[in-house]
C-alpha positions in Angstrom: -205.0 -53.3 -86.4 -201.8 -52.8 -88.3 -202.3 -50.2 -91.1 -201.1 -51.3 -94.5 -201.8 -48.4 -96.8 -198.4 -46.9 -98.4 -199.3 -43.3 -98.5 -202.5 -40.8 -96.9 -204.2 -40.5 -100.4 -208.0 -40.2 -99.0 -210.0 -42.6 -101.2 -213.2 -40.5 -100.6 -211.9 -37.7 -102.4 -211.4 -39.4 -105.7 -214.3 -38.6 -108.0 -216.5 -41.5 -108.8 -219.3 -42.5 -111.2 -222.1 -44.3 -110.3 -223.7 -47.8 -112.6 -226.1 -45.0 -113.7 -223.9 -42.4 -115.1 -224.3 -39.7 -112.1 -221.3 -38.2 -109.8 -220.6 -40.1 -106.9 -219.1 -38.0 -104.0 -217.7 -41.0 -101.6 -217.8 -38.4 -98.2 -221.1 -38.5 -98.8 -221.0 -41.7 -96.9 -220.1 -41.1 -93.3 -218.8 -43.9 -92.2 -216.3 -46.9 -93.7 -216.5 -48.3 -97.2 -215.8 -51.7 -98.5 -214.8 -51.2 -102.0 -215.3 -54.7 -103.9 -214.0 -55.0 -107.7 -217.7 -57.5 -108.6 -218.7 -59.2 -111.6 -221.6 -61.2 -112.7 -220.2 -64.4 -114.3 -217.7 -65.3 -112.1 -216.9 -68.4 -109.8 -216.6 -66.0 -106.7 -220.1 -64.7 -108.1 -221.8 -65.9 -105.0 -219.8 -63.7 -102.7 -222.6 -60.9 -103.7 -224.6 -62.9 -101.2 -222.5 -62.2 -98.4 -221.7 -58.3 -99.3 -225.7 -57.9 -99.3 -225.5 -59.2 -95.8 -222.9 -57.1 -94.7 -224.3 -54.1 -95.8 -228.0 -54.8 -93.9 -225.9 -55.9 -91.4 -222.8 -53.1 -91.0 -225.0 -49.9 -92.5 -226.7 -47.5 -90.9 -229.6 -44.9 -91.8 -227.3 -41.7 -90.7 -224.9 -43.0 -93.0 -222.0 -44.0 -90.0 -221.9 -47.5 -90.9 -220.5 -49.5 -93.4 -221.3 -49.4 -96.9 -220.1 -51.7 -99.8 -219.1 -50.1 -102.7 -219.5 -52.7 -106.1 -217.5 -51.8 -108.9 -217.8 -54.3 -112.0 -214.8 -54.5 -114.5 -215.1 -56.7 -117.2 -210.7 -56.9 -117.3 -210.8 -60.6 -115.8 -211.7 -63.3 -118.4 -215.0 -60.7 -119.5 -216.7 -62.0 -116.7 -218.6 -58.6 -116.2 -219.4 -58.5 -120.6 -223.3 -57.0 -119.5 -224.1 -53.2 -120.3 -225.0 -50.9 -117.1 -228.6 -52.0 -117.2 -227.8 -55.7 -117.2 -225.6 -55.2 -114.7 -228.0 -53.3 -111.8 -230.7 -55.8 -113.0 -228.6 -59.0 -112.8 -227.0 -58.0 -109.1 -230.9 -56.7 -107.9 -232.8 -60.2 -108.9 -230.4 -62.3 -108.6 -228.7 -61.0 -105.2 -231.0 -58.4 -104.5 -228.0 -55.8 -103.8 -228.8 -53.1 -102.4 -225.2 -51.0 -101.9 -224.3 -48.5 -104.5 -222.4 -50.0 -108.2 -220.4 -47.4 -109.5 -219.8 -47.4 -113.7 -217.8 -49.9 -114.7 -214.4 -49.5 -114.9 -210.7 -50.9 -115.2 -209.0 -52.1 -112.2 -205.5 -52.6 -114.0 -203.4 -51.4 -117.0 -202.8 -48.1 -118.9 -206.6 -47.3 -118.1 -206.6 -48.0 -114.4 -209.4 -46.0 -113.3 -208.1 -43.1 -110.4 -209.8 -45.0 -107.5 -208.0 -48.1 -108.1 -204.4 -46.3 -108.9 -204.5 -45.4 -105.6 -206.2 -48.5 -104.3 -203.9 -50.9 -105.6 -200.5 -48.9 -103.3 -201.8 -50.8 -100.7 -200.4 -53.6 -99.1 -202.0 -56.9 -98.4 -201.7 -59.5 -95.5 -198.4 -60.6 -96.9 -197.6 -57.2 -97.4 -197.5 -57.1 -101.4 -199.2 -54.2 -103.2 -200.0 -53.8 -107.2 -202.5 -55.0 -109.5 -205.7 -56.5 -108.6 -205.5 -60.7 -109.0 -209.0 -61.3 -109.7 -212.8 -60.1 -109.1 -213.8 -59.5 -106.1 -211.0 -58.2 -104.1 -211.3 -56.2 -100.9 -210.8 -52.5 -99.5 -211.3 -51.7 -95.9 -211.4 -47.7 -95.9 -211.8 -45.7 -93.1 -214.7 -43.2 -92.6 -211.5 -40.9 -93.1 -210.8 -42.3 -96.6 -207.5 -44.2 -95.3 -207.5 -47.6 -96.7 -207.4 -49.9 -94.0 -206.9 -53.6 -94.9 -206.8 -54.8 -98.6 -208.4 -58.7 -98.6 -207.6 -60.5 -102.2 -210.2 -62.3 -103.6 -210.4 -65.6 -102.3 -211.0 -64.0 -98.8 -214.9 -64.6 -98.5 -216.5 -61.2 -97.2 -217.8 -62.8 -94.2 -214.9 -64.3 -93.3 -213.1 -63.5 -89.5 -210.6 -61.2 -90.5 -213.0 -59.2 -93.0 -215.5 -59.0 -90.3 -212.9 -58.0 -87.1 -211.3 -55.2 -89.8 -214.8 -53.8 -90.1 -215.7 -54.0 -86.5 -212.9 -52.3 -85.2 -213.6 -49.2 -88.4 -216.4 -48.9 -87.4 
């Protein structure tokens, strides 16, 4: 697997905040991440569904597997307008998500949110990096906090080349 990322930040050192308001240490997962930018009135919406499944799928109760990471921004058409509550209760009912949301944040601009500055140095497939194109782009990171692979966001979550990338972190 060809490494893209343009520099050895570790994403899991970066602070986050959860949907909920409380600190988020990302080493406390032990294994890779899939950090999705998600939002509830989207067309690619439905790809929730397949994130769910690769979370029971790719996670683990010691914490070595995979876990998806959501992280709702409302910067794309206000596709993601709902407070913090409507948010968790909307991706719960609706998709019955199960993977940590962290607060919501910006993805792109002045306000770019730490995680995604350092995000968004990677390099996709066709090896351009820079701002986020849509909701519901991609991550692969590494249990070591290396990003991996960055998938834009018409790349479905269960498709081949998501599904290989996470095989082969984990």
């Amino acid at each position: 697997m060809t490494d893209n990322t343009s520099d050895t930040t570790d994403i899991k050192s970066i602070p986050a905040t959860t949907l909920t308001g409380d600190p988020l240490d990302l080493h406390d997962f032990n294994g890779p991440l899939l950090i999705v930018n998600v939002a509830s009135k989207c067309g690619l919406t439905p790809q929730y569904t397949a994130l769910e499944q690769l979370q029971k799928t790719y996670s683990t109760t010691d914490g070595t597997g995979l876990t998806v990471v959501g992280v709702p921004c409302n910067q794309f058409a206000g596709q993601e307008p709902g407070s913090a509550e409507e948010i968790q209760t909307f991706c719960s009912t609706t998709y019955g998500v199960t993977f940590p949301l962290l607060a919501k944040t910006d993805v792109n601009g002045d306000d770019r949110d730490p995680l995604y500055q350092a995000l968004t140095t990677t390099k996709d497939a066709e090896g351009e990096a820079g701002d986020i194109q849509w909701n519901f782009e991609k991550f692969l990171v590494s249990a070591d906090g290396r990003v991996l692979n960055r998938f834009r966001p018409q790349t479905t979550p269960d498709d081949p080349a998501v599904i290989d990338a996470i095989e082969a972190a984990l």
